[in-house]
Biopython code that builds the backbone (N, CA, C, O; Angstrom):
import numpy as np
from Bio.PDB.StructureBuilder import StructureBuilder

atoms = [
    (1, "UNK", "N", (121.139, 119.720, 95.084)),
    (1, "UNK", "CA", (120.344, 118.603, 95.572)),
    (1, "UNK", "C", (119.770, 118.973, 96.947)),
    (1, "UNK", "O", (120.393, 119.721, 97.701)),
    (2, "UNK", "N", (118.969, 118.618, 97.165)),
    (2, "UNK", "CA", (117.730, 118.768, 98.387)),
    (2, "UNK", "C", (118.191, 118.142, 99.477)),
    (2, "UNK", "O", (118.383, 116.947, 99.252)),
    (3, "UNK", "N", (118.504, 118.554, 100.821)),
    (3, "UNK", "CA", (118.305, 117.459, 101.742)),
    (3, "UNK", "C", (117.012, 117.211, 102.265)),
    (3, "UNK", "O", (116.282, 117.942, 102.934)),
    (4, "UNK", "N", (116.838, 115.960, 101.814)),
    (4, "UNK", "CA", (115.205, 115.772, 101.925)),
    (4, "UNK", "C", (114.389, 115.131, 103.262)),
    (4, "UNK", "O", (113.232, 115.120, 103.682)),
    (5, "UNK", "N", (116.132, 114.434, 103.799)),
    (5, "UNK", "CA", (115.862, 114.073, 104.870)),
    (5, "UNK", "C", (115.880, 114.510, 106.298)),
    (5, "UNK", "O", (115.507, 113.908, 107.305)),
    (6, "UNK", "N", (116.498, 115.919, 106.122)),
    (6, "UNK", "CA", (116.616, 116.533, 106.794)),
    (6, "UNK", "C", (115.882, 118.358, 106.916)),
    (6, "UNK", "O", (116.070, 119.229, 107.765)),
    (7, "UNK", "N", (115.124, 118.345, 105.791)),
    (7, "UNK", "CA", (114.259, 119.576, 105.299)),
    (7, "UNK", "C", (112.784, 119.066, 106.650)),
    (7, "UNK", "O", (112.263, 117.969, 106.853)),
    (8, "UNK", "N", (112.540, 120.419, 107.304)),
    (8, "UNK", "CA", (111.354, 120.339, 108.104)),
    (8, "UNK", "C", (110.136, 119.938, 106.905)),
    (8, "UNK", "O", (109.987, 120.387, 105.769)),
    (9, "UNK", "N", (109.194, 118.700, 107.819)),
    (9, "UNK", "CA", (108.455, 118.112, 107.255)),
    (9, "UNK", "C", (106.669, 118.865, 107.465)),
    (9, "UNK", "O", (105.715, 118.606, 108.197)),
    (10, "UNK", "N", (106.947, 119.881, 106.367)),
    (10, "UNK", "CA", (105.623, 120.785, 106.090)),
    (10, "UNK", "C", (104.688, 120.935, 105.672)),
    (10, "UNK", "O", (103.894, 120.122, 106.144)),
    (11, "UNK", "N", (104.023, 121.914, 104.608)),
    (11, "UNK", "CA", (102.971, 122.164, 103.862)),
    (11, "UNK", "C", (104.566, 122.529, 102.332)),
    (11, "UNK", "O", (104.463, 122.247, 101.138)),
    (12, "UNK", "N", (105.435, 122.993, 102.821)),
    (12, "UNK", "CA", (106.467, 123.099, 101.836)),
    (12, "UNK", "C", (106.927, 122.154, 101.195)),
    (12, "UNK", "O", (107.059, 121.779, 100.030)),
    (13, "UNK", "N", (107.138, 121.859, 102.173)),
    (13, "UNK", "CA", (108.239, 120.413, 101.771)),
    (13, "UNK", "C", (107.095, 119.498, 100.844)),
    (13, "UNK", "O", (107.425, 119.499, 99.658)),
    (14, "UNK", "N", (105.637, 118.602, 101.156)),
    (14, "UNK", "CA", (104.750, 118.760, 100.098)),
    (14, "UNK", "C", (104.589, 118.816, 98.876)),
    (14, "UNK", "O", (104.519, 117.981, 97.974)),
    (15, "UNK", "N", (104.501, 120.666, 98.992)),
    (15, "UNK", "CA", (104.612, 120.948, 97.640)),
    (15, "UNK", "C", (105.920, 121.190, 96.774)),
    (15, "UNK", "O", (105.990, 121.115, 95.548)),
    (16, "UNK", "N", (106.690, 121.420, 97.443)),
    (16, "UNK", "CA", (108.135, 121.075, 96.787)),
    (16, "UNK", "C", (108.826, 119.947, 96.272)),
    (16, "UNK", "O", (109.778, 119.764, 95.513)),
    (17, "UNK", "N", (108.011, 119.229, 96.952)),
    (17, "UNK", "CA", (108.708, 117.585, 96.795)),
    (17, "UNK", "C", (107.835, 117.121, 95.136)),
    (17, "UNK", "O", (108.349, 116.475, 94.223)),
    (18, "UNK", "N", (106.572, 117.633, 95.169)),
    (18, "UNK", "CA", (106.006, 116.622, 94.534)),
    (18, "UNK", "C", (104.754, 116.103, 95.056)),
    (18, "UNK", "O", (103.660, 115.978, 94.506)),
    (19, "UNK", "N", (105.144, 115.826, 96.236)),
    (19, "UNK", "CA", (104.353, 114.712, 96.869)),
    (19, "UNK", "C", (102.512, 115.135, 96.935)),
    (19, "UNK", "O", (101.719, 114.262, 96.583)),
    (20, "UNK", "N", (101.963, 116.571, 97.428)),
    (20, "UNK", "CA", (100.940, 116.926, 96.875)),
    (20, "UNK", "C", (100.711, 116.619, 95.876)),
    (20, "UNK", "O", (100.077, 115.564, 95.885)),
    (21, "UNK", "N", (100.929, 117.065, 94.742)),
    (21, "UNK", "CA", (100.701, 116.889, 93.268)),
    (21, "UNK", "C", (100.152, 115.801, 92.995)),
    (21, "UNK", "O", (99.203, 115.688, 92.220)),
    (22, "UNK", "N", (100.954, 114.453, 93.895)),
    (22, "UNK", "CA", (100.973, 112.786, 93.720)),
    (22, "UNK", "C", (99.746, 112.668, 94.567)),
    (22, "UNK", "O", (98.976, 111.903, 93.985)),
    (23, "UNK", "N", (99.415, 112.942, 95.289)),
    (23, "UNK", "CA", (98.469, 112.805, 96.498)),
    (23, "UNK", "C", (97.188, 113.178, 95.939)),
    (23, "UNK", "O", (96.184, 112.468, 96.001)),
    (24, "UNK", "N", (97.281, 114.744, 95.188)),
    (24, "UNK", "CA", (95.733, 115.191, 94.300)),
    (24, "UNK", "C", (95.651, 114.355, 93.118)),
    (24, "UNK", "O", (94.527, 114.031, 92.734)),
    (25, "UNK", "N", (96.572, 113.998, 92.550)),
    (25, "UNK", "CA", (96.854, 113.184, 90.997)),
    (25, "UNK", "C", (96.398, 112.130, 91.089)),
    (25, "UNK", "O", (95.685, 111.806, 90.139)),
    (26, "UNK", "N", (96.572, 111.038, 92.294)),
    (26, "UNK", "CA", (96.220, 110.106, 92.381)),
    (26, "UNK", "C", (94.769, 109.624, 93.613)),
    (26, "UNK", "O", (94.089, 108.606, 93.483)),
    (27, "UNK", "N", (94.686, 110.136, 94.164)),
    (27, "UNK", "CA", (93.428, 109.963, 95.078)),
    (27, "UNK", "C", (92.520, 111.214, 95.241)),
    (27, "UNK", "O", (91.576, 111.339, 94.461)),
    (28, "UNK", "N", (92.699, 111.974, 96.022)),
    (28, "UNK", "CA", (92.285, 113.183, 96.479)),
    (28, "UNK", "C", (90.962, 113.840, 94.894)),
    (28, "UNK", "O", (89.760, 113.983, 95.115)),
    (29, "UNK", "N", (91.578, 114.110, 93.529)),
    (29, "UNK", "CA", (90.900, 115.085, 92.647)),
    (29, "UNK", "C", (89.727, 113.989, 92.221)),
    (29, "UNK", "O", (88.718, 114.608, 91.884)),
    (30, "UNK", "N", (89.530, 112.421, 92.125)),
    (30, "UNK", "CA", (88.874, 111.639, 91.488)),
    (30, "UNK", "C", (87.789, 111.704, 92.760)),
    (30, "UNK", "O", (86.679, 111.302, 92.408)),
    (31, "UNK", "N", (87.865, 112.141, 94.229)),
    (31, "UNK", "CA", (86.919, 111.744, 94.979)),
    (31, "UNK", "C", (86.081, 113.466, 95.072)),
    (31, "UNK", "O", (85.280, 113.569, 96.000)),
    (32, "UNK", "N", (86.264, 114.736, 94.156)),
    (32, "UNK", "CA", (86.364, 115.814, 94.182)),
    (32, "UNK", "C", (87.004, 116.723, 95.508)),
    (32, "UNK", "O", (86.341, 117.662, 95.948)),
    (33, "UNK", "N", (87.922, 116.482, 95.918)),
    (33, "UNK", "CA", (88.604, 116.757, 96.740)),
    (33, "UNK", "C", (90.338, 117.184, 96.245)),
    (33, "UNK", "O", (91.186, 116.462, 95.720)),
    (34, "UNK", "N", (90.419, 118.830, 96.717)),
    (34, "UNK", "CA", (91.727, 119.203, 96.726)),
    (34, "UNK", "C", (92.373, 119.659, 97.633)),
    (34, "UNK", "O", (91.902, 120.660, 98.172)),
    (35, "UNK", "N", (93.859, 119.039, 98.221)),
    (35, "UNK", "CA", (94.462, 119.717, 98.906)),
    (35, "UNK", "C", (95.388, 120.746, 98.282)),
    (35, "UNK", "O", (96.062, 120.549, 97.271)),
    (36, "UNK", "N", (95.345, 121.965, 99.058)),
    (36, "UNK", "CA", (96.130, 123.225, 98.294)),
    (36, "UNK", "C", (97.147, 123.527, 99.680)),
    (36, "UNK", "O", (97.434, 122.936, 100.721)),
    (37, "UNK", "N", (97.446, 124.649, 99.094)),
    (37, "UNK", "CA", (98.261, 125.337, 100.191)),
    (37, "UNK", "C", (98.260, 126.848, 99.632)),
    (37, "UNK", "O", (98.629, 127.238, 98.524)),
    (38, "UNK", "N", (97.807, 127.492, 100.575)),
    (38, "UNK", "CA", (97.964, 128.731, 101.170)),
    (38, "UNK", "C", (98.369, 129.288, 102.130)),
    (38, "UNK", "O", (98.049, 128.845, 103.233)),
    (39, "UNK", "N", (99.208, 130.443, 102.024)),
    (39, "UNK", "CA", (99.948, 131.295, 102.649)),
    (39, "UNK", "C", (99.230, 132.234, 103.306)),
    (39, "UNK", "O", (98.559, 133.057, 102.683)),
    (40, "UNK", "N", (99.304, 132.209, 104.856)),
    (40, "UNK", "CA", (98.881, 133.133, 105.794)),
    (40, "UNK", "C", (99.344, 134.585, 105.821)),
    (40, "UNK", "O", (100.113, 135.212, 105.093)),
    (41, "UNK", "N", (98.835, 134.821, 106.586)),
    (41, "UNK", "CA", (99.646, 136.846, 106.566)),
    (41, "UNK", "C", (100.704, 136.656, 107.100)),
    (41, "UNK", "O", (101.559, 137.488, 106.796)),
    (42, "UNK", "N", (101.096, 135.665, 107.986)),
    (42, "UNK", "CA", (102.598, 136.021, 108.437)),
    (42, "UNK", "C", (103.742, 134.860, 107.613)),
    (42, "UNK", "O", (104.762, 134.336, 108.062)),
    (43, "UNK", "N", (102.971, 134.710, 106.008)),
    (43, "UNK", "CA", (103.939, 133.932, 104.894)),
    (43, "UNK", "C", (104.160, 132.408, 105.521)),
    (43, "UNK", "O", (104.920, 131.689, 104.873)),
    (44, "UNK", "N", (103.500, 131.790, 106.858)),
    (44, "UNK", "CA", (103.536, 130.499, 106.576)),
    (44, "UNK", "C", (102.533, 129.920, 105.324)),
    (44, "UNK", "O", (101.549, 130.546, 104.933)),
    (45, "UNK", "N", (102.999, 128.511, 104.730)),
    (45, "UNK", "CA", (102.638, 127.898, 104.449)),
    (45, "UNK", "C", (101.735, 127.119, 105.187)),
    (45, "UNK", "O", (102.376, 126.590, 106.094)),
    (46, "UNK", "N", (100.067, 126.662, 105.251)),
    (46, "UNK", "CA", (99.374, 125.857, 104.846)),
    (46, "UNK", "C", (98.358, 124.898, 104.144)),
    (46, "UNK", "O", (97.718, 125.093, 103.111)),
    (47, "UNK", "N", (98.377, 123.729, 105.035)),
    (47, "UNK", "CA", (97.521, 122.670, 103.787)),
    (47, "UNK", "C", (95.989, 122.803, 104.270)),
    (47, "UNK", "O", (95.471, 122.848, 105.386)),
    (48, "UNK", "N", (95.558, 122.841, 103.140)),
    (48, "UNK", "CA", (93.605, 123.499, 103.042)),
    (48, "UNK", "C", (93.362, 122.327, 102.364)),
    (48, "UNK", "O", (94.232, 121.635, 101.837)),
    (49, "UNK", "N", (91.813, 122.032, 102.380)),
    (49, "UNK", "CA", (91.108, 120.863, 101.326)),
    (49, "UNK", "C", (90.118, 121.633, 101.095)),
    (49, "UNK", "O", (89.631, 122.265, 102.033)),
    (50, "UNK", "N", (89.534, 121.766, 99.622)),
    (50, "UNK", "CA", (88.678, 122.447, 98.744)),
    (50, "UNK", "C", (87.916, 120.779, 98.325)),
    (50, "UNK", "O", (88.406, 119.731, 97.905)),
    (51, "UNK", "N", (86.712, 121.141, 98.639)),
    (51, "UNK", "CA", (85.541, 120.464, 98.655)),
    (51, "UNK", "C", (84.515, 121.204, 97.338)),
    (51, "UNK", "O", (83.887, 122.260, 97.264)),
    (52, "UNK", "N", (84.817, 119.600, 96.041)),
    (52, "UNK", "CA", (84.447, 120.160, 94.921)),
    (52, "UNK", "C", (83.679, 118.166, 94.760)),
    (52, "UNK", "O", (83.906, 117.493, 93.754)),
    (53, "UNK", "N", (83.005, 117.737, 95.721)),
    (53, "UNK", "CA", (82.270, 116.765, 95.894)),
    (53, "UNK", "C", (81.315, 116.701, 94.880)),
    (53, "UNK", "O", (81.033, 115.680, 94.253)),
    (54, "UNK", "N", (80.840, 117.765, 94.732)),
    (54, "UNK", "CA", (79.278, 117.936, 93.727)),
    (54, "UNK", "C", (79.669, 118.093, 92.833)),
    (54, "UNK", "O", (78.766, 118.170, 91.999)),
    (55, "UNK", "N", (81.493, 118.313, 92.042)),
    (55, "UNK", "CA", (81.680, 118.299, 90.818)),
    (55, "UNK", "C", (82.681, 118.019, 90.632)),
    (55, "UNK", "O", (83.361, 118.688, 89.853)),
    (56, "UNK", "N", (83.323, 116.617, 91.439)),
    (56, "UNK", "CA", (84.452, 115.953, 90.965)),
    (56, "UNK", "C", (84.917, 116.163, 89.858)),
    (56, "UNK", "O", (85.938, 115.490, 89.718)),
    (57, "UNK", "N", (84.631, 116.902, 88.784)),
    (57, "UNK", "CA", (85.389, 116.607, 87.221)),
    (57, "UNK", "C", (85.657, 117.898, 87.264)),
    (57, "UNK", "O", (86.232, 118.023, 86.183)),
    (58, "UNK", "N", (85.650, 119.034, 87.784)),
    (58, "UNK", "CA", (86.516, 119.973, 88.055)),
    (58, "UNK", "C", (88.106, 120.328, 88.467)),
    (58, "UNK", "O", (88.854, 121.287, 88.277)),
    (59, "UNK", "N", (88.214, 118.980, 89.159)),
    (59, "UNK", "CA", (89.603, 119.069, 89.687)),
    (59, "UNK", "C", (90.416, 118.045, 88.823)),
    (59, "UNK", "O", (90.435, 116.815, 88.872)),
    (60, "UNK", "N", (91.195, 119.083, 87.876)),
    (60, "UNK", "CA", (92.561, 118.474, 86.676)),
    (60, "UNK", "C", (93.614, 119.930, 86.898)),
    (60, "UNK", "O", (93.452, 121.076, 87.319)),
    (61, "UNK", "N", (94.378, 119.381, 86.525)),
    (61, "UNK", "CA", (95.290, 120.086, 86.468)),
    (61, "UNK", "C", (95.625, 120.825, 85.075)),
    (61, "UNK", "O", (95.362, 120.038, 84.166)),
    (62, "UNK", "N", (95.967, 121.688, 84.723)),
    (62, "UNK", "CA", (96.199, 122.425, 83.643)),
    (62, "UNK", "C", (97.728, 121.632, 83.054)),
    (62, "UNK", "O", (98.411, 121.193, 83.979)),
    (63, "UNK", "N", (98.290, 121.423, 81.682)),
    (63, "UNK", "CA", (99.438, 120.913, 81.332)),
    (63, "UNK", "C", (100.618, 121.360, 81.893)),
    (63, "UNK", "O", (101.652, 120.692, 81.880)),
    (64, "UNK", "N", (100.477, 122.861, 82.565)),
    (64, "UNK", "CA", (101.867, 123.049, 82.791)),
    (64, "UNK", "C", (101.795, 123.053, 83.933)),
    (64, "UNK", "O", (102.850, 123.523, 84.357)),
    (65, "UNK", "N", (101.012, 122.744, 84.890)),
    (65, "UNK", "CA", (100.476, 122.740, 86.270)),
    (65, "UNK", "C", (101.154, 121.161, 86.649)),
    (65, "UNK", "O", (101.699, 120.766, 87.680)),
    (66, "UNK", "N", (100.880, 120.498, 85.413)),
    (66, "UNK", "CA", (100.767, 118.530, 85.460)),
    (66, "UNK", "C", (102.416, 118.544, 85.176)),
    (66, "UNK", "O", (103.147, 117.805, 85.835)),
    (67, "UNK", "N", (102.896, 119.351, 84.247)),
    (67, "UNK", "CA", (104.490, 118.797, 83.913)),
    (67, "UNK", "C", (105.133, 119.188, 85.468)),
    (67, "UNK", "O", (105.863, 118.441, 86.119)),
    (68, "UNK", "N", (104.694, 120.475, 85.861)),
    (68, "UNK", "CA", (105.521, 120.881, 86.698)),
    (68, "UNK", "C", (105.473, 120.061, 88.313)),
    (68, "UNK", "O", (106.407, 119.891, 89.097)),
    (69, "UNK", "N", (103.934, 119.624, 88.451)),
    (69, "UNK", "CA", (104.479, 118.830, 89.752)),
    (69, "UNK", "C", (104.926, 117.406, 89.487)),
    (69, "UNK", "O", (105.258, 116.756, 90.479)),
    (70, "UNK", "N", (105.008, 116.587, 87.816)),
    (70, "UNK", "CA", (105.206, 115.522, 88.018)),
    (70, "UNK", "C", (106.865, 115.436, 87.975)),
    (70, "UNK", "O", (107.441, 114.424, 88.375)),
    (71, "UNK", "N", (107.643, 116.682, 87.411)),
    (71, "UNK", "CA", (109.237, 117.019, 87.466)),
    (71, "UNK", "C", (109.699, 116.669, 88.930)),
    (71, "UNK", "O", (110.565, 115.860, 89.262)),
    (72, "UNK", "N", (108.673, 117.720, 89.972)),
    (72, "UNK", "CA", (109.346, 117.932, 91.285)),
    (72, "UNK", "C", (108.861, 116.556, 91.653)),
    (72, "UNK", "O", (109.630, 116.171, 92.533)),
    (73, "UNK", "N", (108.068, 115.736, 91.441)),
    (73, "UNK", "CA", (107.805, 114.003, 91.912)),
    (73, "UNK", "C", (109.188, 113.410, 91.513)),
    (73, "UNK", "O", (110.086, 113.126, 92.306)),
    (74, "UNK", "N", (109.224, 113.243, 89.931)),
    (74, "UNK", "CA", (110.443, 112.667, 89.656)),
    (74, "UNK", "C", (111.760, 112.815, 90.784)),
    (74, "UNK", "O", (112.123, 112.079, 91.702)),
    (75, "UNK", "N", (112.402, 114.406, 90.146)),
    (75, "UNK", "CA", (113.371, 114.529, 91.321)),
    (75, "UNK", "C", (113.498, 113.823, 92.662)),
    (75, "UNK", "O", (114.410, 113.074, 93.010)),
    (76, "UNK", "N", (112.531, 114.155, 93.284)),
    (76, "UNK", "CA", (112.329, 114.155, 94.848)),
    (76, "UNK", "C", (112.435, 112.881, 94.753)),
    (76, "UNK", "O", (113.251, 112.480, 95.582)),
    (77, "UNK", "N", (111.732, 111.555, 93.761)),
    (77, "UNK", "CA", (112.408, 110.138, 93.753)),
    (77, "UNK", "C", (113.583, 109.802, 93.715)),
    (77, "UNK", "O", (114.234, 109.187, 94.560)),
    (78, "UNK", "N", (113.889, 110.207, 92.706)),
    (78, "UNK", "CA", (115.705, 110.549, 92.355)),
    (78, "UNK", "C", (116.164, 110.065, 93.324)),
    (78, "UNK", "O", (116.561, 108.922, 93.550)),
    (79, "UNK", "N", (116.076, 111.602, 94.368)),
    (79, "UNK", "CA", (117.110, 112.076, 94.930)),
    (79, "UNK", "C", (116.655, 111.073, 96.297)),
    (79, "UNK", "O", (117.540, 110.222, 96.392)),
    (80, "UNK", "N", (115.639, 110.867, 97.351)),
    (80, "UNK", "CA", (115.234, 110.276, 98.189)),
    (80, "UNK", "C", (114.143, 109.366, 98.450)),
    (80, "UNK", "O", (114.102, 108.469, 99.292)),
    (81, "UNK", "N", (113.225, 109.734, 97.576)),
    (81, "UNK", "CA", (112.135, 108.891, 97.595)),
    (81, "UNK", "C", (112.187, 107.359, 97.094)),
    (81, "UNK", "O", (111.240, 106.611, 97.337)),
    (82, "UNK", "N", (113.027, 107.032, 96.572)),
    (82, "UNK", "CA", (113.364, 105.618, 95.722)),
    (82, "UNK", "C", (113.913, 104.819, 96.623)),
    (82, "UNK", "O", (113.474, 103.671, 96.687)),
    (83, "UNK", "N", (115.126, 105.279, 97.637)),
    (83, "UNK", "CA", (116.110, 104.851, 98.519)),
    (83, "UNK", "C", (115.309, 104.630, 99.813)),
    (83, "UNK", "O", (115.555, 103.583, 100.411)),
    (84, "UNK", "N", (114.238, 105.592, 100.419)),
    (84, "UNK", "CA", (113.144, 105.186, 101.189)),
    (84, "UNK", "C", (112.463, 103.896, 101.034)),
    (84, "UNK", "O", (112.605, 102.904, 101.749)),
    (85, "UNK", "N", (111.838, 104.010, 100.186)),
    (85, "UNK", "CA", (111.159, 102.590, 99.514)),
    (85, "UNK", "C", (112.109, 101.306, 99.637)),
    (85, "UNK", "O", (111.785, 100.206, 100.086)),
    (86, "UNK", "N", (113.151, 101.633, 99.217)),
    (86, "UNK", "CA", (113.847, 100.458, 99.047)),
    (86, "UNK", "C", (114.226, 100.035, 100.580)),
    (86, "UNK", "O", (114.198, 98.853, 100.924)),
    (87, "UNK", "N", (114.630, 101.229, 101.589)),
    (87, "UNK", "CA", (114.686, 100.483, 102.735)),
    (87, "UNK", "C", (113.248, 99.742, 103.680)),
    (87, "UNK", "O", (113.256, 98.951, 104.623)),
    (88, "UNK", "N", (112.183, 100.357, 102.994)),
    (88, "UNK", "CA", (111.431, 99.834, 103.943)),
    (88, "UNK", "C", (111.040, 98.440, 103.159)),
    (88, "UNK", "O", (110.633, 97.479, 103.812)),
    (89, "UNK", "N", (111.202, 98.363, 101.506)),
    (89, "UNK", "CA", (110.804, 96.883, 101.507)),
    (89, "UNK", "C", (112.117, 95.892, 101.793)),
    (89, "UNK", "O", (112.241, 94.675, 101.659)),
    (90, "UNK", "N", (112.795, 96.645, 102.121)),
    (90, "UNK", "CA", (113.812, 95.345, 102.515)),
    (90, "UNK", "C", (113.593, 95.231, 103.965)),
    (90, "UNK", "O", (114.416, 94.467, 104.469)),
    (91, "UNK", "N", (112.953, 95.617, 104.611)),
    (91, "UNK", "CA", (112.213, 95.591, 106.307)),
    (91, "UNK", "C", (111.522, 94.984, 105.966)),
    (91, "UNK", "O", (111.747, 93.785, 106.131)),
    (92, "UNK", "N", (110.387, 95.334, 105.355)),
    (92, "UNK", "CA", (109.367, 94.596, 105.472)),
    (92, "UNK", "C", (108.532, 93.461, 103.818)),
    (92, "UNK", "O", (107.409, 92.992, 103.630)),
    (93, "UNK", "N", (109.761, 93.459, 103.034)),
    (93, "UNK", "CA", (109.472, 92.567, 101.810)),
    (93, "UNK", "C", (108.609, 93.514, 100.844)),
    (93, "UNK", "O", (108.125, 92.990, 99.841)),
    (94, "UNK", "N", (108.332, 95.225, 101.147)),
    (94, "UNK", "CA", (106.889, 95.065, 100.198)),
    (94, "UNK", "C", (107.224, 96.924, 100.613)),
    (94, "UNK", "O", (107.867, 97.256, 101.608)),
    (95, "UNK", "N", (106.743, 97.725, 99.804)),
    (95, "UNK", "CA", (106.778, 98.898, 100.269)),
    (95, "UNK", "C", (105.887, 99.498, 100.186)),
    (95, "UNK", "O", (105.948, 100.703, 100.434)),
    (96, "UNK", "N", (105.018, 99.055, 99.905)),
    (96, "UNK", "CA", (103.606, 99.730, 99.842)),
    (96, "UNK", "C", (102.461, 98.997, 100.048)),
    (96, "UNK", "O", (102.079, 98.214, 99.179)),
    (97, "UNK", "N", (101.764, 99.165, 101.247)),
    (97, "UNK", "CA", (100.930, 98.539, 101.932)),
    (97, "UNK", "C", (99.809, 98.653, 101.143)),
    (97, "UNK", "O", (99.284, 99.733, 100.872)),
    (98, "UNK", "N", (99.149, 96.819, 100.495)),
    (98, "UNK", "CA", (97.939, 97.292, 99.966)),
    (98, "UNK", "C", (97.152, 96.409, 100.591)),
    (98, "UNK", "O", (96.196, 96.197, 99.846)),
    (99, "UNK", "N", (97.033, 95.584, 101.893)),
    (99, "UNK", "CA", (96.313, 94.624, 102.112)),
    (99, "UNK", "C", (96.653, 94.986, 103.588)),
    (99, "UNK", "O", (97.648, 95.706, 103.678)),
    (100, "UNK", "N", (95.906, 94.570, 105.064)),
    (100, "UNK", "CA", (96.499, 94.736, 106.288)),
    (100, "UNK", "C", (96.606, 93.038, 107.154)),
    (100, "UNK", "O", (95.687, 92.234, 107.310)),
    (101, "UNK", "N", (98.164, 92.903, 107.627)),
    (101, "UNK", "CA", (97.753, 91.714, 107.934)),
    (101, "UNK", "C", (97.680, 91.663, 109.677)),
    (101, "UNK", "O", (98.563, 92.136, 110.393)),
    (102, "UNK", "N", (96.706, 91.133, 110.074)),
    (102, "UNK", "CA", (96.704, 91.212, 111.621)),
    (102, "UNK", "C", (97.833, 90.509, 112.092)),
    (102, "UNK", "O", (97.871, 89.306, 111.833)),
    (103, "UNK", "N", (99.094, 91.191, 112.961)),
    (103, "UNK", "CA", (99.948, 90.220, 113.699)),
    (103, "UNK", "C", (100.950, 89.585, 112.772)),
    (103, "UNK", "O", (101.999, 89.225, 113.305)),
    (104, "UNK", "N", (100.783, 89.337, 111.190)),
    (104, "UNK", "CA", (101.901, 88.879, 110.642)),
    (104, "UNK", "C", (101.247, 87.225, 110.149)),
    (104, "UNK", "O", (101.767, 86.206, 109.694)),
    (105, "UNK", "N", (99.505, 87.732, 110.617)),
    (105, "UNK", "CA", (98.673, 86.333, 110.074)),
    (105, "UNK", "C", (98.166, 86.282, 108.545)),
    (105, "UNK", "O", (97.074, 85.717, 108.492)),
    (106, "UNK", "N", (98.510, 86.593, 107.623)),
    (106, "UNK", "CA", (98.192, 86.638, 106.146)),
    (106, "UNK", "C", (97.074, 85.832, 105.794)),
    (106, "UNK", "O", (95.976, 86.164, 105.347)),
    (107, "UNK", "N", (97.816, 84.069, 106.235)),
    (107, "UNK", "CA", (96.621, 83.471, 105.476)),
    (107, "UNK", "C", (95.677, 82.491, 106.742)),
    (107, "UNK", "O", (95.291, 81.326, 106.641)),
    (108, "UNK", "N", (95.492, 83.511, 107.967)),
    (108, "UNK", "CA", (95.044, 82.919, 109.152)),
    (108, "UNK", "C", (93.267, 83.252, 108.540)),
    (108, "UNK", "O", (92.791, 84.294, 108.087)),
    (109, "UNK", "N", (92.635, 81.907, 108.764)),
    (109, "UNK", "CA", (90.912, 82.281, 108.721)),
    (109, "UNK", "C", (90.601, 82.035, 109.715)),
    (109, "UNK", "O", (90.127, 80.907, 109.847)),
    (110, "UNK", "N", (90.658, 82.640, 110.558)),
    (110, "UNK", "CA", (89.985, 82.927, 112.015)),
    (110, "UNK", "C", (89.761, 84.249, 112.161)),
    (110, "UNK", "O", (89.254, 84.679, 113.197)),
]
sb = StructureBuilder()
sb.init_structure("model")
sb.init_model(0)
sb.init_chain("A")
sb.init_seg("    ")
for serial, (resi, resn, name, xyz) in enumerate(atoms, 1):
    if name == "N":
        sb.init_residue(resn, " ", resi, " ")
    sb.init_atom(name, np.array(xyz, "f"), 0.0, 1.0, " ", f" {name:<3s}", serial, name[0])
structure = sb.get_structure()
């Protein structure tokens, strides 16, 4: 098992987790936009964006490309990503911000 909470927060960690995969899968490939990662000469890891604007329907993933980052998504929920969530909606009622409220004013019309 991963310490996930304690693994430096990288271009690795990313793509290890899942969390890329989730990030191109779900936003990033539909606007033709990919984030990748490539390795420098001295073997760091970084995150690049490939600008495929003029042909958004280029960016899919191949089947074993799709099983394999949606495994390392799963896991990485499993193991930390689920327990995250759960603490922040018990902070804040909701764990995933889809609306912004100024100040904690929801249904203020001013």
């Amino acid at each position: 098992m991963t310490d996930w909470m304690n693994k430096e927060l990288d271009a690795a960690y990313l793509l290890e987790s899942g969390i890329l995969f989730e990030i191109n899968r779900s936003i990033l490939h539909q606007l033709g936009i990919a984030m990748v990662v490539k390795k420098e000469e001295n073997g760091k890891l970084i995150l690049c964006l490939k600008d495929n604007r003029d042909k958004p329907e280029i960016n899919i993933f191949t089947k074993d490309v799709y099983e394999k980052g949606h495994i390392k998504l799963r896991k990485f929920m499993y193991e930390f990503g689920h327990q995250q969530m759960r603490k922040r909606s018990d902070a804040l009622g909701w764990s995933s911000q889809s609306w912004y409220v100024p100040d904690n004013k929801r249904y203020n019309n001013e």
